[in-house]
C-alpha positions as protocol buffer text, in pm:
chain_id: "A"
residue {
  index: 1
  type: UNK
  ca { x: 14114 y: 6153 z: 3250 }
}
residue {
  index: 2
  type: UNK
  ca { x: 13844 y: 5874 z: 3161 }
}
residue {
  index: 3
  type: UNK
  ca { x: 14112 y: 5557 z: 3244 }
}
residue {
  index: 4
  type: UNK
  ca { x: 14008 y: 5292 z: 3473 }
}
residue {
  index: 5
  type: UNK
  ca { x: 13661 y: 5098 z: 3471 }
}
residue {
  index: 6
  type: UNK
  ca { x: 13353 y: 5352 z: 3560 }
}
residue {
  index: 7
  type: UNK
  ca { x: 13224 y: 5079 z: 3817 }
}
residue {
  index: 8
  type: UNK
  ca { x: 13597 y: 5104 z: 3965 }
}
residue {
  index: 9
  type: UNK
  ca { x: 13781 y: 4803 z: 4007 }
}
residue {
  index: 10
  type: UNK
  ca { x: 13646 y: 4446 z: 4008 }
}
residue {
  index: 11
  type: UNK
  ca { x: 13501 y: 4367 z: 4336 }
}
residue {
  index: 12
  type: UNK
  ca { x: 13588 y: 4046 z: 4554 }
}
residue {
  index: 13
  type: UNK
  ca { x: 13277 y: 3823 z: 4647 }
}
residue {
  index: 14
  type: UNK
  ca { x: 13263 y: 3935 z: 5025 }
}
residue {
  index: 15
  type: UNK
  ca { x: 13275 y: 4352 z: 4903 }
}
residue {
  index: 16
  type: UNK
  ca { x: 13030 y: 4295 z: 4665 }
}
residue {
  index: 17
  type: UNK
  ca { x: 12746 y: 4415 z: 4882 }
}
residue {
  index: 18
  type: UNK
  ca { x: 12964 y: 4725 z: 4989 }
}
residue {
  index: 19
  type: UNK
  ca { x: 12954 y: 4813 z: 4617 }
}
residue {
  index: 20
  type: UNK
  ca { x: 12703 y: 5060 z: 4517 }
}
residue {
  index: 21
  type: UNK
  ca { x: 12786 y: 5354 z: 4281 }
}
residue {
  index: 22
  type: UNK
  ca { x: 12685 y: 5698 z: 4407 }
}
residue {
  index: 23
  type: UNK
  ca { x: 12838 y: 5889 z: 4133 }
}
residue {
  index: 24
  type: UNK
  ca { x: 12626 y: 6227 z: 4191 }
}
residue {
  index: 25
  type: UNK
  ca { x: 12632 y: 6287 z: 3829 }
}
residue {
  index: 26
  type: UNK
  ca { x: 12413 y: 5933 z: 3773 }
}
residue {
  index: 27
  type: UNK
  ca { x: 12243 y: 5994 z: 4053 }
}
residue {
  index: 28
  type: UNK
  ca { x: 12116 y: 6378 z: 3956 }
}
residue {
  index: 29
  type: UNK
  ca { x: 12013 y: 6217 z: 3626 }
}
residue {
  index: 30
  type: UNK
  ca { x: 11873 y: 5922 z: 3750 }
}
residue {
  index: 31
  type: UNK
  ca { x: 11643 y: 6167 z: 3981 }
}
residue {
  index: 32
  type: UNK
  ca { x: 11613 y: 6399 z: 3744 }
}
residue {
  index: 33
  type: UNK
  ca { x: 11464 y: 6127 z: 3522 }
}
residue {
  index: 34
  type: UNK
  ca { x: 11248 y: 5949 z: 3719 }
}
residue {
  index: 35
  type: UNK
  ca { x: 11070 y: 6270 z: 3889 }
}
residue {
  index: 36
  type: UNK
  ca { x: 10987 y: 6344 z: 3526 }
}
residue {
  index: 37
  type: UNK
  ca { x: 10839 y: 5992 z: 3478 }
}
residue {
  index: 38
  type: UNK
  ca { x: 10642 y: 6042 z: 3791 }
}
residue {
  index: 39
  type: UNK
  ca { x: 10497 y: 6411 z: 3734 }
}
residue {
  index: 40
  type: UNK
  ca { x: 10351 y: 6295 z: 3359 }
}
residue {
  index: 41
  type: UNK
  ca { x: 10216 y: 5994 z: 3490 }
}
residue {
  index: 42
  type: UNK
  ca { x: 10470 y: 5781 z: 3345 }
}
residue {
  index: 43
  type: UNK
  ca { x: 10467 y: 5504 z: 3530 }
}
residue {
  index: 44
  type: UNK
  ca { x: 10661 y: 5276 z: 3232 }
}
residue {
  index: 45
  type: UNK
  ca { x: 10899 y: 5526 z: 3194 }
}
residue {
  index: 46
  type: UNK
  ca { x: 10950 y: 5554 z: 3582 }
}
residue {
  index: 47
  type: UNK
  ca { x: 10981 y: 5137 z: 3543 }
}
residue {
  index: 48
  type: UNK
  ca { x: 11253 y: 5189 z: 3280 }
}
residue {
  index: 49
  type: UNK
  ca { x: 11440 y: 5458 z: 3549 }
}
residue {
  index: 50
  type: UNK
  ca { x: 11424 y: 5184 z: 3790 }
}
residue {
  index: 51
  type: UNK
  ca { x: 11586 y: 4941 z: 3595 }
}
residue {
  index: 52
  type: UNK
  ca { x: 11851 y: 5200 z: 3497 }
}
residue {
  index: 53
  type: UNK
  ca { x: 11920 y: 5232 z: 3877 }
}
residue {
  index: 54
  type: UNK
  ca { x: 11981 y: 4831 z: 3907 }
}
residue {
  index: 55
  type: UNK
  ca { x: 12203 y: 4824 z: 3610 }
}
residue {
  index: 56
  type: UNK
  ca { x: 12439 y: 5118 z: 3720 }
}
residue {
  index: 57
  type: UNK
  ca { x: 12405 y: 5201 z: 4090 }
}
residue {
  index: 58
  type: UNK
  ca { x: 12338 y: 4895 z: 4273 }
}
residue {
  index: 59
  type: UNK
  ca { x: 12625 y: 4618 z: 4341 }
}
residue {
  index: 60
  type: UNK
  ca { x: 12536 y: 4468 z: 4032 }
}
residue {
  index: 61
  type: UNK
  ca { x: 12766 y: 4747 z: 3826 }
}
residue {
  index: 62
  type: UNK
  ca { x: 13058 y: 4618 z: 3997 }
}
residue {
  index: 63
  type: UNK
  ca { x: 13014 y: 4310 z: 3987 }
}
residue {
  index: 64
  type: UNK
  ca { x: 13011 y: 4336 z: 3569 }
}
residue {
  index: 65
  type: UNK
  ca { x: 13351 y: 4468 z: 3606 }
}
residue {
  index: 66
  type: UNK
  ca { x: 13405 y: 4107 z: 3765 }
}
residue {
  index: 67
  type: UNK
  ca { x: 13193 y: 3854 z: 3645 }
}
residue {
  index: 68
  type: UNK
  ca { x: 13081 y: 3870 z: 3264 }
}
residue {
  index: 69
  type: UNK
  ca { x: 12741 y: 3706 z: 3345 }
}
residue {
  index: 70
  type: UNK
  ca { x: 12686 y: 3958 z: 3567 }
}
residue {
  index: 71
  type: UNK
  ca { x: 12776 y: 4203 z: 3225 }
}
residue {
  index: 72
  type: UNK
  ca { x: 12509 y: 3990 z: 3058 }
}
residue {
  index: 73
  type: UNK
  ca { x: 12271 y: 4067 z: 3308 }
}
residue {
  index: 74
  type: UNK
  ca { x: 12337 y: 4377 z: 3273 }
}
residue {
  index: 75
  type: UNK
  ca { x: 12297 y: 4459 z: 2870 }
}
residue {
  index: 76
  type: UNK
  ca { x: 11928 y: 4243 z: 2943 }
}
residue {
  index: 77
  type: UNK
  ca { x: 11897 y: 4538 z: 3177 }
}
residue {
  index: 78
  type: UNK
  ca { x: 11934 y: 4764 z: 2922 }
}
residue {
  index: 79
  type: UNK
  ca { x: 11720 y: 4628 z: 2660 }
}
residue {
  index: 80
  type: UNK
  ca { x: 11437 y: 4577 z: 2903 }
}
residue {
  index: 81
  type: UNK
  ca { x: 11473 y: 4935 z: 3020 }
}
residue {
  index: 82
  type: UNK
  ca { x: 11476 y: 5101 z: 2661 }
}
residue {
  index: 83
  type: UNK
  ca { x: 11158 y: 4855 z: 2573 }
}
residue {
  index: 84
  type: UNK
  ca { x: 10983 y: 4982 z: 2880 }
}
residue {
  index: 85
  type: UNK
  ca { x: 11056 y: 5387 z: 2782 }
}
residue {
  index: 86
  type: UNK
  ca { x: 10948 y: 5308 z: 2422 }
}
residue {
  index: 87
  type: UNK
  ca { x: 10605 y: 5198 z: 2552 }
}
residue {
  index: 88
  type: UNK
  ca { x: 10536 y: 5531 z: 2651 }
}
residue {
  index: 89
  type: UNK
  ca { x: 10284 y: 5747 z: 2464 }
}
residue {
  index: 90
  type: UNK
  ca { x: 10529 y: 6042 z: 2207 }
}
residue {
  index: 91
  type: UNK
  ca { x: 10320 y: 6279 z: 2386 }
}
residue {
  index: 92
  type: UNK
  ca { x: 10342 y: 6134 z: 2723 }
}
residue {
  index: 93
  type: UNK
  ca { x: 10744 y: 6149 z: 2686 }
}
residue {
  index: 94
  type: UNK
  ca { x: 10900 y: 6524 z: 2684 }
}
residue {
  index: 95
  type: UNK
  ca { x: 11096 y: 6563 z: 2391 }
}
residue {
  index: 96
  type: UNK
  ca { x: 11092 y: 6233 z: 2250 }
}
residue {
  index: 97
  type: UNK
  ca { x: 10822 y: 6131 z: 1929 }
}
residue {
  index: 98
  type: UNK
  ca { x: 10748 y: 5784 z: 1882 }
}
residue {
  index: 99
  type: UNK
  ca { x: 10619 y: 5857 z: 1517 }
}
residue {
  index: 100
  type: UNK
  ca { x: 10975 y: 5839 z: 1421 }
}
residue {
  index: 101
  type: UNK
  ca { x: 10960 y: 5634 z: 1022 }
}
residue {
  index: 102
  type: UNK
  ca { x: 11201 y: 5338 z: 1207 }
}
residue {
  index: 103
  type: UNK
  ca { x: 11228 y: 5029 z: 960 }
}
residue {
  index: 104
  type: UNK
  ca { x: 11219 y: 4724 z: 1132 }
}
residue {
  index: 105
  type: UNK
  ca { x: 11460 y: 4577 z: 912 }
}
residue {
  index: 106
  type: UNK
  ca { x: 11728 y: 4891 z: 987 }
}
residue {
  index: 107
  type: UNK
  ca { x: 11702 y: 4901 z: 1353 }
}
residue {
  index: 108
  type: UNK
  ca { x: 11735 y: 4544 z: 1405 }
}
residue {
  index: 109
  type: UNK
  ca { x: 12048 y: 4532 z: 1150 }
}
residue {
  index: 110
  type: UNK
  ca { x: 12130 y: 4818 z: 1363 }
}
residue {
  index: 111
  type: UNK
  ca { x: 12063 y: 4675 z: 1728 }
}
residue {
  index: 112
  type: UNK
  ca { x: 12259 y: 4341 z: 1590 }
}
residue {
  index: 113
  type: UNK
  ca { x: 12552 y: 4533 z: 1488 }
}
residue {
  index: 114
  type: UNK
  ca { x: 12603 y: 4725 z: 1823 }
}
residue {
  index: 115
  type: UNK
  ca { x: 12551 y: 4455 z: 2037 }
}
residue {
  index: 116
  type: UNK
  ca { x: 12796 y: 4209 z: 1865 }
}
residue {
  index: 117
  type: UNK
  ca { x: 13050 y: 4512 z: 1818 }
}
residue {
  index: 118
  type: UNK
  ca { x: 13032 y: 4555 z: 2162 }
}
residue {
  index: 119
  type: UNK
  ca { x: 13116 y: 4214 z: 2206 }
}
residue {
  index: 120
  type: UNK
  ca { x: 13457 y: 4217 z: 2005 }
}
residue {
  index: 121
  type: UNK
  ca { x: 13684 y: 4156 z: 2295 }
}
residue {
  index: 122
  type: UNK
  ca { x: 13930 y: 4438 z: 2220 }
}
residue {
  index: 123
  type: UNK
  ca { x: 13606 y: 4613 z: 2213 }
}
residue {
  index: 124
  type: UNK
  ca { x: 13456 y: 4494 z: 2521 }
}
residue {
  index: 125
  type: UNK
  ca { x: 13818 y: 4508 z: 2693 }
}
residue {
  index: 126
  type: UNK
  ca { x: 13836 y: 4874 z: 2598 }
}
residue {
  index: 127
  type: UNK
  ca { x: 13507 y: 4958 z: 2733 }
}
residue {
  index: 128
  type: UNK
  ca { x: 13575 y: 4832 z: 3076 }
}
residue {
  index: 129
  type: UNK
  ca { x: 13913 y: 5039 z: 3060 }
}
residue {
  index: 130
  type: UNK
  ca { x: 13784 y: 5376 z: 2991 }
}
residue {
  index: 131
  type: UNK
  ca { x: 13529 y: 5543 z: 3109 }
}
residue {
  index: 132
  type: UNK
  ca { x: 13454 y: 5754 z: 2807 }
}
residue {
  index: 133
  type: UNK
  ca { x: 13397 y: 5397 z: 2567 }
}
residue {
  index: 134
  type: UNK
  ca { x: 13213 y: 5284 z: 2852 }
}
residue {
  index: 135
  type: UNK
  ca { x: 12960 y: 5539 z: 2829 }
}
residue {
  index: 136
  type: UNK
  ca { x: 12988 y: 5478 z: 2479 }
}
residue {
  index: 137
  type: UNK
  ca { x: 12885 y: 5118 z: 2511 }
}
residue {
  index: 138
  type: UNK
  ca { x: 12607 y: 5223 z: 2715 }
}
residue {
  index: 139
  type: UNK
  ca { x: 12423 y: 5457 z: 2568 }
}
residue {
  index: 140
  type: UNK
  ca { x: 12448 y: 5324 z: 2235 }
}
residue {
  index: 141
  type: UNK
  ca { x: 12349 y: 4992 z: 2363 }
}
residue {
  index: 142
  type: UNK
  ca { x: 12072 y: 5186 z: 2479 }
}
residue {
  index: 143
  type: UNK
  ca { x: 11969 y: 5415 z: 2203 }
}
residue {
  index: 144
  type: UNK
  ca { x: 11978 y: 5111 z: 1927 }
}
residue {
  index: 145
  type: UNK
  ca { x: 11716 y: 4872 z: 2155 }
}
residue {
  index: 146
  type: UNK
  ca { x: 11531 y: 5210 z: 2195 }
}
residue {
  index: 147
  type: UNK
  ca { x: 11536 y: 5228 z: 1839 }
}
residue {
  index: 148
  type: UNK
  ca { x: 11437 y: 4877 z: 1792 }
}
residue {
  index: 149
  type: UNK
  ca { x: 11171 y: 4865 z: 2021 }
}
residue {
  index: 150
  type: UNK
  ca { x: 10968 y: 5185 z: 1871 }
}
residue {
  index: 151
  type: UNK
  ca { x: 10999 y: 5013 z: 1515 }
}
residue {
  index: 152
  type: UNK
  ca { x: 10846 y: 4710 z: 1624 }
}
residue {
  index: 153
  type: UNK
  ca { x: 10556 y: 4932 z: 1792 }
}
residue {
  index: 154
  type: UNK
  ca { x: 10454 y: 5100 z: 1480 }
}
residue {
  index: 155
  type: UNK
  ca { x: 10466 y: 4830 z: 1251 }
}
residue {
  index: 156
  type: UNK
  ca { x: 10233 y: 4615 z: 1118 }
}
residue {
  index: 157
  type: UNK
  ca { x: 10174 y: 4233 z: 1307 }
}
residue {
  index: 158
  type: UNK
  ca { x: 10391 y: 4083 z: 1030 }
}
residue {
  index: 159
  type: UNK
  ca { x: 10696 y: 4333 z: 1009 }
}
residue {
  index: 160
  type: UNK
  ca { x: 10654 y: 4319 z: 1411 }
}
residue {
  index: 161
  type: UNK
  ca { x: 10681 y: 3962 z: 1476 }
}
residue {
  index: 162
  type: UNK
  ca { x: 10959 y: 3885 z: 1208 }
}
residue {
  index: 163
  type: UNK
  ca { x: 11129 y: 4150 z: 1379 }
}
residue {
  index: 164
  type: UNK
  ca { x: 11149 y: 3997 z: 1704 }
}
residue {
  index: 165
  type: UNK
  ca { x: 11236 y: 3632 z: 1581 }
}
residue {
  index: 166
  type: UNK
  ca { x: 11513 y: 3803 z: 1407 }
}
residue {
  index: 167
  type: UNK
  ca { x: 11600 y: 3963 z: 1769 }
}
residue {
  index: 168
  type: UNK
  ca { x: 11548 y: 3689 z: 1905 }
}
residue {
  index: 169
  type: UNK
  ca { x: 11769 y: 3459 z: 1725 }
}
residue {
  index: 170
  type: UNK
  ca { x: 12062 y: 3682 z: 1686 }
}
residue {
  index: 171
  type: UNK
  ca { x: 12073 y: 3723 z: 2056 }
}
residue {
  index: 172
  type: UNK
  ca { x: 12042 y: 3316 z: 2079 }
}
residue {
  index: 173
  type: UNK
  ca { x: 12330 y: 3283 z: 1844 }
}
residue {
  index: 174
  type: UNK
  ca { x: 12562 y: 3480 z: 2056 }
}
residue {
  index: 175
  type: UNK
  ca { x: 12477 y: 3343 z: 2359 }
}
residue {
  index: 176
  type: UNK
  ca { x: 12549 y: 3019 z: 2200 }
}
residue {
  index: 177
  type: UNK
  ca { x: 12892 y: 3092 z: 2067 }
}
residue {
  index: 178
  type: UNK
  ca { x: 12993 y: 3234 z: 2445 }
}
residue {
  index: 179
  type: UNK
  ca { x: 12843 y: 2917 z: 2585 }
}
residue {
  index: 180
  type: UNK
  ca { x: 13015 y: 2711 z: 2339 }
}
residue {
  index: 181
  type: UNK
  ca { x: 13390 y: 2879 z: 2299 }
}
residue {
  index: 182
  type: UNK
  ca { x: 13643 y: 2670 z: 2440 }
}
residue {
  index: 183
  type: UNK
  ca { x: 13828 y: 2964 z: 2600 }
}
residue {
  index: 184
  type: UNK
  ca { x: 13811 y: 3284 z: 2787 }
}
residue {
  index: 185
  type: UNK
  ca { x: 13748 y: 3546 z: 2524 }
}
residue {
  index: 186
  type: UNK
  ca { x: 13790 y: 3843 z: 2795 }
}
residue {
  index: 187
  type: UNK
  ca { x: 14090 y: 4008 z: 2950 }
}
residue {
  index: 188
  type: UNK
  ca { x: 13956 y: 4135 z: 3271 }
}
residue {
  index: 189
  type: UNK
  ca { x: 13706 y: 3869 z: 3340 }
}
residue {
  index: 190
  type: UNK
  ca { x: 13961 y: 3598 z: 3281 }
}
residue {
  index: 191
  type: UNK
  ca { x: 14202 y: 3776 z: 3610 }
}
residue {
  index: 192
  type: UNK
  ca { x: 13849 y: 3853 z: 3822 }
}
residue {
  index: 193
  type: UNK
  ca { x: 13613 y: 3531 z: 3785 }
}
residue {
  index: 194
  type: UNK
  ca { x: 13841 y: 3300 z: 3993 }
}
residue {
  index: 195
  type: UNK
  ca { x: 13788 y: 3586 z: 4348 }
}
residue {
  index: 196
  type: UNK
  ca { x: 13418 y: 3462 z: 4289 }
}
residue {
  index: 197
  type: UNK
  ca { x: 13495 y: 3079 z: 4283 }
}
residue {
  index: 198
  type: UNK
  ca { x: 13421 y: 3063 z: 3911 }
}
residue {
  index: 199
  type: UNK
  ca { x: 13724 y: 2939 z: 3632 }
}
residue {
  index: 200
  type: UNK
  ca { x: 13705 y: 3254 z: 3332 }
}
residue {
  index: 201
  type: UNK
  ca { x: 13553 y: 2942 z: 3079 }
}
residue {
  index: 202
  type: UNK
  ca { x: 13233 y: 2883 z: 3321 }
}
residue {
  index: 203
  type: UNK
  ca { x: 13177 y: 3228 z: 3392 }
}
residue {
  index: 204
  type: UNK
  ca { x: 13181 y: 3302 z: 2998 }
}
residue {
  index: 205
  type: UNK
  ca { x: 12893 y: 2976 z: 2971 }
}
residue {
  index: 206
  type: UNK
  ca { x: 12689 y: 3127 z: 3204 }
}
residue {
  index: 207
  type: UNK
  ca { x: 12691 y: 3426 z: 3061 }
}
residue {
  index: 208
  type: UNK
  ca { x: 12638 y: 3286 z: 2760 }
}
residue {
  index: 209
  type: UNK
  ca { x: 12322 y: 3068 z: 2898 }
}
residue {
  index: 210
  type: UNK
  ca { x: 12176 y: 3404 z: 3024 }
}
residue {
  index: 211
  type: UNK
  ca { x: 12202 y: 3567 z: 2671 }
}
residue {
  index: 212
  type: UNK
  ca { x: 12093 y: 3283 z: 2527 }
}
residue {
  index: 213
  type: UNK
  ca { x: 11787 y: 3176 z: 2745 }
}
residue {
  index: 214
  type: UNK
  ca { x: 11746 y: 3501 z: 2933 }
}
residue {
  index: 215
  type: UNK
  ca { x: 11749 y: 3715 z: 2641 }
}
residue {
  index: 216
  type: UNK
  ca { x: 11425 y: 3547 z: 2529 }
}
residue {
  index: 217
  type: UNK
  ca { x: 11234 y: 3760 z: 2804 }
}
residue {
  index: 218
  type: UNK
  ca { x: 11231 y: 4099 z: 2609 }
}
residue {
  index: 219
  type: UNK
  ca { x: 11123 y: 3964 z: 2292 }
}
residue {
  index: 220
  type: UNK
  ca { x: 10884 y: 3754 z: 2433 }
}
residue {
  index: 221
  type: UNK
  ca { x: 10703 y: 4072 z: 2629 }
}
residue {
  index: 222
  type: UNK
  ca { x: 10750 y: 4272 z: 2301 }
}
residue {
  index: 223
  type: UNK
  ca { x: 10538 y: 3957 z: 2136 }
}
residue {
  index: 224
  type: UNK
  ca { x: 10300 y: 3993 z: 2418 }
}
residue {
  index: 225
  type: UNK
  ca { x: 10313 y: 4352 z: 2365 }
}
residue {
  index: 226
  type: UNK
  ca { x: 10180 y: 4323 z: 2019 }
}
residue {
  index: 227
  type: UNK
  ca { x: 9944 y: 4069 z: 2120 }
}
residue {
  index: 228
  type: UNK
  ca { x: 9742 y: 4341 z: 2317 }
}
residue {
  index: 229
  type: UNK
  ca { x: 9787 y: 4581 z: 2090 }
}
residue {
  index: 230
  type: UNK
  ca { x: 9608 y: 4391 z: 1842 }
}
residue {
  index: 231
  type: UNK
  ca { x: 9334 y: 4301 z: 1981 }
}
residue {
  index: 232
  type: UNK
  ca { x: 9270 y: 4656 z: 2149 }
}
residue {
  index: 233
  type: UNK
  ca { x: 9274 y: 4755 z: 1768 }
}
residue {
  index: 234
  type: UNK
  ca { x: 9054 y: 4506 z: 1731 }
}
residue {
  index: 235
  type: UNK
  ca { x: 8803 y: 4584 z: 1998 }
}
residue {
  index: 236
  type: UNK
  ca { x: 8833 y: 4968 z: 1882 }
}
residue {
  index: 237
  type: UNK
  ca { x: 8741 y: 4803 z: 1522 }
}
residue {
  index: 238
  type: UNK
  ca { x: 8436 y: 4616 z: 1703 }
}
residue {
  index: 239
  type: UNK
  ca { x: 8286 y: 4893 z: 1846 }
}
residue {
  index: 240
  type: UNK
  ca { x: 8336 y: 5184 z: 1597 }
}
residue {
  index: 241
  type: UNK
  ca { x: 7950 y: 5322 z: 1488 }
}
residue {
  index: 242
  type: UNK
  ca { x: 8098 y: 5195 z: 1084 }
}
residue {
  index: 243
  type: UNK
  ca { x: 8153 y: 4836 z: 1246 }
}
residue {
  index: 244
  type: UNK
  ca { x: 7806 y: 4802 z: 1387 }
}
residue {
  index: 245
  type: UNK
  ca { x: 7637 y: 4968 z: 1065 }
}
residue {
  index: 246
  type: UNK
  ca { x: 7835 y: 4687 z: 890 }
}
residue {
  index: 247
  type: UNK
  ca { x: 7695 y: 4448 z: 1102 }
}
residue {
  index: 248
  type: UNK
  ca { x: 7275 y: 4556 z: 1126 }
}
């Protein structure tokens, strides 16, 4: 029932553009999802939709059945699109608290541990063979940057900021192994990469490079997230009626 890839099978370079996914299940959610967003005046949330459309309706979700940078681009996707939902207000977001006691240190072990399982290749082979471990992939992809992201949010500057390096360098590391291994480490990407004028090993090093440099981007708006943050708390601090008694 769930055999074959969800994206269907990897595209050629001149069908690519032909190639978007109008699954009316994705599509009802997607919709569903972003009128939501909309009506609570949730534009972020809306944002994070939108990049949920990219990463599974538009050419670019076959074209990760292909090309394994184009996967890469894909999972940054994801992790921009769960930081984007987490930015969101608890009571701004119907039925989801951001108050949630997240550790730092347990959702990144967490985050880490999915994202490099996923990257097993008899994983990563099996996800792009079934639909059901697919969707698997996905959403827990999803859920443990989600997680991530509303840890760093609460916590304090410190805990925050270690947090991201942390994120940071792990996803570094295993961009740099990709970029670095001397072989194809991926079944299907190893038969479709050539169609697109790419040998399996370069394919794999740019994929690699985008991990690697690419997945900088989310951290470094998280660190820029915290940034303003602070010094709202800080201007809240400022102008308090305590602050100014402290300061006559």
């Amino acid at each position: 029932m769930f055999a074959g890839s969800y994206c269907g099978p990897a595209p050629d370079l001149a069908e690519i553009a032909s190639r978007w996914n109008f699954d009316p299940v994705l599509l009802a959610v997607l919709a569903a999802a972003i009128t939501v967003a909309l009506r609570t005046g949730n534009r972020l949330a809306a944002a994070g939709v939108a990049l949920l459309f990219v990463a599974f309706v538009s050419p670019l979700c076959a074209a990760s059945v292909a090309l394994f940078s184009a996967r890469s681009v894909h999972h940054l996707l994801l992790i921009a699109a769960a930081l984007a939902v987490s930015l969101v207000k608890g009571d701004r977001l119907p039925g989801c608290r951001t108050d949630l006691p997240w550790s730092v240190g347990l959702a990144t072990i967490a985050m880490t541990a999915v994202f490099w399982g996923w990257h097993v290749p008899a994983l990563y082979d099996a996800a792009l063979a079934n639909m059901a471990v697919y969707w698997l992939m996905q959403i827990t992809i999803f859920a443990s940057s989600f997680a991530f992201w509303l840890a760093i949010r609460r916590a304090n500057i410190v805990t925050a900021v270690g947090g991201l390096i942390v994120g940071m360098v792990q996803m570094g590391l295993l961009g740099a192994i990709l970029t670095f291994a001397n072989r194809p480490l991926y079944a299907v990407h190893a038969i479709a990469a050539p169609s697109w004028g790419l040998s399996p090993t370069a394919d794999q090093q740019i994929a690699g490079l985008i991990m690697w440099v690419g997945g900088m981007v989310p951290f470094a708006l998280g660190g820029a997230m915290i940034a303003m943050h602070a010094w709202q708390r800080q201007a809240e601090t400022d102008a308090s009626p305590v602050s100014g008694k402290n300061l006559a």
